[in-house]
C-alpha positions in Angstrom: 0.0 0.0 0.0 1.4 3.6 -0.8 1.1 6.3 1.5 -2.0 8.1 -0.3 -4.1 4.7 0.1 -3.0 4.5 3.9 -4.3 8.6 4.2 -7.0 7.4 2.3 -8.2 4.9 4.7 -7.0 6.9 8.1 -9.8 9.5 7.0 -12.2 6.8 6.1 -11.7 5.4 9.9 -12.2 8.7 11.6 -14.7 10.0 9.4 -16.9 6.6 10.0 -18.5 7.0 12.7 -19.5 10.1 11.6 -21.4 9.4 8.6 -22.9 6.0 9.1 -25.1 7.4 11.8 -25.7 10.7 10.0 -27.0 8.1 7.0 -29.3 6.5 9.5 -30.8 9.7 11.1 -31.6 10.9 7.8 -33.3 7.5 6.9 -35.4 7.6 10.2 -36.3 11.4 9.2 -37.3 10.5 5.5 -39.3 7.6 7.3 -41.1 9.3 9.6 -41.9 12.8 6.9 -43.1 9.4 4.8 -45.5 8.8 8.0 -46.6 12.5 8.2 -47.3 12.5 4.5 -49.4 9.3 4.6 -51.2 10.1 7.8 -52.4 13.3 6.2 -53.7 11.8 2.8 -56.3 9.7 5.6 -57.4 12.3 7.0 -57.7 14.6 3.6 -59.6 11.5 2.4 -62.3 11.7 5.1 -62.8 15.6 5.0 -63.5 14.7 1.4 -65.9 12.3 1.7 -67.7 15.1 4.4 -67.1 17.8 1.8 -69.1 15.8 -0.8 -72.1 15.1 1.6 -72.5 18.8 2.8 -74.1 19.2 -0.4 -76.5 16.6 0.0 -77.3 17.8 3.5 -77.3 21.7 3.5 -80.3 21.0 0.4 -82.1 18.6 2.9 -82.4 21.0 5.5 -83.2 23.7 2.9 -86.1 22.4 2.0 -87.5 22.9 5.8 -85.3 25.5 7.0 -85.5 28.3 4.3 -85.1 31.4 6.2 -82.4 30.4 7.9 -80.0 31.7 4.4 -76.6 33.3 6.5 -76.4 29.8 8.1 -76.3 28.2 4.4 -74.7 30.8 2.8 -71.7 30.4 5.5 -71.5 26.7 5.1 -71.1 27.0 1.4 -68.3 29.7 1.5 -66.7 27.5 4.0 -66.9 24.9 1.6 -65.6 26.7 -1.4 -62.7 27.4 0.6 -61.8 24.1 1.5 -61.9 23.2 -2.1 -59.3 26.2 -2.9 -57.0 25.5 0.1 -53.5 24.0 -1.1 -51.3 23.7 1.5 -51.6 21.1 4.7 -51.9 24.9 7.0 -54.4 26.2 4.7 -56.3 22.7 4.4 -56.3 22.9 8.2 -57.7 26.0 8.5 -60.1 26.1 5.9 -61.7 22.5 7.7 -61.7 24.2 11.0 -63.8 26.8 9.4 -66.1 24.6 7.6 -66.8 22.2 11.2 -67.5 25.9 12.7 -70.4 26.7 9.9 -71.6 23.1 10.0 -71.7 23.0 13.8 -74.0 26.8 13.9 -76.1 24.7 11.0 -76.3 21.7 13.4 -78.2 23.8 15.5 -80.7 24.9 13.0 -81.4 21.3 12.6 -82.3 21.6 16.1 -85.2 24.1 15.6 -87.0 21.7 13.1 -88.4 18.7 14.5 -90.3 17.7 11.3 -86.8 17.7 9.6 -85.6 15.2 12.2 -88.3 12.7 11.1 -87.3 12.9 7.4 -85.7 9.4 6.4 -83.4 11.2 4.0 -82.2 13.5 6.2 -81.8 10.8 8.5 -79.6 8.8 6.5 -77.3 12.4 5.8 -77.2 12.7 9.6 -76.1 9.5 10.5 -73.6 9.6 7.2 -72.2 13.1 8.2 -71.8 11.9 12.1 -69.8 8.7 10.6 -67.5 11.1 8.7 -67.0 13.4 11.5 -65.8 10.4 13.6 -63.8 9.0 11.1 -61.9 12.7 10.9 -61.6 12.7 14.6 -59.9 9.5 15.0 -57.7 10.3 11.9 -57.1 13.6 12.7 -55.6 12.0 16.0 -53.1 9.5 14.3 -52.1 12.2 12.3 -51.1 14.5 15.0 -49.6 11.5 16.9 -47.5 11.0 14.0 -46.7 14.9 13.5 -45.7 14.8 17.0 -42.9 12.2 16.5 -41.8 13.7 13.5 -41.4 17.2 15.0 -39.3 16.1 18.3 -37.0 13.9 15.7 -36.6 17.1 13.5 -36.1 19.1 16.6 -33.7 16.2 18.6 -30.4 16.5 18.9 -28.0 14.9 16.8 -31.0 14.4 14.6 -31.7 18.5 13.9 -28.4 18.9 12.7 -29.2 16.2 9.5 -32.9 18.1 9.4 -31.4 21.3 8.8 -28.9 19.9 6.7 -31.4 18.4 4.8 -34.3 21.0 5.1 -36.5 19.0 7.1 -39.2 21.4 8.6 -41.8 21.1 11.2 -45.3 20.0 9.9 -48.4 21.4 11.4 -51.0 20.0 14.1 -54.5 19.6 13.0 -55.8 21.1 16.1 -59.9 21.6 16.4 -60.7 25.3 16.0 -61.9 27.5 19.1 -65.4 27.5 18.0 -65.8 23.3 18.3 -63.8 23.9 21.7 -67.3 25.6 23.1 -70.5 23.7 23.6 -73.0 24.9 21.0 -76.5 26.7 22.1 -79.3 25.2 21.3 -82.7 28.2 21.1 -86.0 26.8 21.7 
C-alpha cells in the first residue's frame, strides 16, 4: 500500500462513525416525513368524503329550513374554501372553518323537529356523524405521527441532519376555538 491509500483509509476510519449514523438519522427522518405525508392523505380523504355530503345535506335542510339563508350561505363559502386551500396549514384552517359553519347549521337542525323525522335527512345525519368520527380518530393519528416527527426534527444529533437536509416542522391539525365551546341550542 502507498502512503496516499494509507491517508485514504486513516480519513475513512475517523470519518466513519461520523457518517454512518448521519445516514441512518436521515433515513429515520425520510421515514417518519413518509409517516406525516401518509397520515395526512387519511385524513384529507375523510374531509372529502364530508365535503361531498355537505351538499346533499345543507339541500335537505333547505327544504324545511329556508329562512335560515346566512347559516347556508356560510356553510357554502366554508366549503368553497376548503376546495381552494392547497397547502396542509391552509387545508387545516379552511376545515376548521367549515366544522364551525356546520356545527351553527347543526343547531338549525335543532329548531325543526319535522326535519328530524325525514328518512333522507336521517340517512345524511347519520352519514355526516360517521365522517366526523372517522376525521376525529384520523385527525388523532395524524397529530400523533406529527408529533414524532417534529421532536426527531427538533432532537439532537438528529436536527443537525434536518437542517442539513431541510426538514421542517409540519403542522397540528388542532380543532378550532369555536368546536372547543359547547354549541346553544334556542327553543
Amino acid at each position: 500500500m502507498n502512503r496516499l491509500q494509507k491517508i485514504f483509509g486513516i480519513i475513512l476510519l475517523i470519518m466513519a462513525p461520523v457518517f454512518l449514523p448521519g445516514c441512518g438519522m436521515y433515513n429515520s427522518l425520510v421515514s417518519l416525513d413518509e409517516g406525516v405525508k401518509e397520515a395526512w392523505s387519511q385524513v384529507e380523504t375523510q374531509l372529502q368524503r364530508r365535503y361531498d355530503l355537505i351538499p346533499n345535506y345543507v339541500e335537505t335542510v333547505k327544504g324545511y329550513a329556508a329562512q335560515e339563508k346566512e347559516v347556508f350561505i356560510k356553510v357554502t363559502e366554508a366549503r368553497s374554501k376548503v376546495g381552494q386551500a392547497k397547502s396542509i396549514p391552509d387545508k387545516i384552517e379552511a376545515n376548521n372553518e367549515l366544522t364551525s359553519a356546520l356545527s351553527r347549521l347543526l343547531v338549525v337542525v335543532e329548531q325543526y323537529p319535522q326535519l328530524k323525522s325525514n328518512e333522507n335527512f336521517i340517512r345524511l345525519q347519520d352519514e355526516l356523524a360517521g365522517t366526523e368520527n372517522r376525521i376525529a380518530v384520523a385527525r388523532r393519528r395524524y397529530n400523533e405521527v406529527v408529533k414524532t416527527y417534529n421532536v426527531a426534527v427538533r432532537s439532537f444529533p438528529q436536527n443537525l441532519v434536518a437542517k442539513m437536509f431541510s426538514f421542517q416542522k409540519a403542522a397540528f391539525f388542532e380543532a378550532p376555538e369555536a368546536a372547543k365551546e359547547v354549541p346553544k341550542v334556542k327553543f
